[in-house]
N, C-alpha and C positions, 0 to 999 in steps of 0.2 A: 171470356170463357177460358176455364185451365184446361189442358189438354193434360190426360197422366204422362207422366217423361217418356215412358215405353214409347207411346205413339209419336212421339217427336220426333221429325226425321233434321237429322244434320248434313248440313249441306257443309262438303269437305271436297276440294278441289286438288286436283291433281295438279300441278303447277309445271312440272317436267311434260305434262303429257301432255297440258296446255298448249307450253312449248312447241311440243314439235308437231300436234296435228294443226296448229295454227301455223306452221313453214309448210308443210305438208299443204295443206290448202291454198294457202298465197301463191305457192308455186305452180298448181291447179291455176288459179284464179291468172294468174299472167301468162300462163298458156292460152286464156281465152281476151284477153285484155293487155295483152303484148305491151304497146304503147304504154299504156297508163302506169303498170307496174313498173316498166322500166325507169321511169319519170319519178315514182314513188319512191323506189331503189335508188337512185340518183341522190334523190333532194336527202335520204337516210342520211347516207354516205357523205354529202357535202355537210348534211348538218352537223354532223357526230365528228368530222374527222378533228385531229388535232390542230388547234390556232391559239387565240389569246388564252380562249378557255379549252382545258383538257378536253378529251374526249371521258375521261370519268366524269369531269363534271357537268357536261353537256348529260350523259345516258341519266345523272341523277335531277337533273333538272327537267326530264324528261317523266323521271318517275314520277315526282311529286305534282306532274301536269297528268299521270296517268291516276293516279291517288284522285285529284280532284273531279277529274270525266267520269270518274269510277269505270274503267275498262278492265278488265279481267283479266282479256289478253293483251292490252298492255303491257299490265302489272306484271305481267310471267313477262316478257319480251325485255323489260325495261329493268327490273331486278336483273335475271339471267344477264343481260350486255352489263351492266355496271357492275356486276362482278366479274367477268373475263375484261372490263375497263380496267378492275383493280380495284376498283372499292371495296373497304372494308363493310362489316356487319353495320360496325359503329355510325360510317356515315350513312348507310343505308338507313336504319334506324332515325336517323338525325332527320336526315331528306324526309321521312315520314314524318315528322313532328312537324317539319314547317308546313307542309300539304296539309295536316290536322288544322295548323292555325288558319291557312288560307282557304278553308274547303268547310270549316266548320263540324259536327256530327256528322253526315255523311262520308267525310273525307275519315273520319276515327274508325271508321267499318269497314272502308277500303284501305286503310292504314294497315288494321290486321290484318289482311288478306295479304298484306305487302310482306307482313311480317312470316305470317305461314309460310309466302313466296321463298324470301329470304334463307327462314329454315329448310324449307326441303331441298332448295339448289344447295345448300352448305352442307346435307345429310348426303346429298349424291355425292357430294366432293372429295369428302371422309370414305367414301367405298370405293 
């Protein structure tokens, strides 16, 4: 069935606001679950720090595992760190393509979304 374009609604996410009402919450959520966040917070922190592999490349390898789950707020979470990591657009980009190869169609859908992510942290960055 065609829908006329008028009634198409587009679904356009906020990716900054993703951001922070997802910290915004987590910090909620370990006010009631003290333990477990702390635990989650930990195991971040161990995972991400710097050792053989960067802490860029750990956050991008993160993405392109957030690319394949299709999480939303990952994608905002994991974009946003891998760029204060330091990564460029280019490898962000890149990290996407190999989540498309590993993820298949679905992973192409949350690729763009990775990529919106992308551009709008780089549009706040510019202001």
């Amino acid at each position: 069935m065609n829908v006329p374009s008028q009634n198409r609604k587009v679904m356009i996410r906020d990716y900054s606001k993703n951001y922070n009402a997802s910290t915004k919450a987590m910090k909620k959520l370990g006010t009631r679950i003290p333990d477990t966040m702390k635990g989650f917070t930990d195991l971040h922190r161990a995972s991400t720090a710097e050792g053989a592999l960067s802490t860029k490349t750990k956050e991008l390898i993160a993405l392109g595992i957030a690319i394949t789950v299709r999480c939303d707020g990952c994608i905002a979470f994991h974009v946003h760190d891998s760029l204060n990591a330091g990564a460029s657009s280019e490898e962000i980009m890149e990290t996407i393509g190999v989540a498309v190869m590993m993820g298949g169609g679905p992973s192409v859908i949350y690729g763009c979304e990775a990529m919106e992510a992308l551009d709008q942290f780089a549009a706040l960055e510019k202001n």
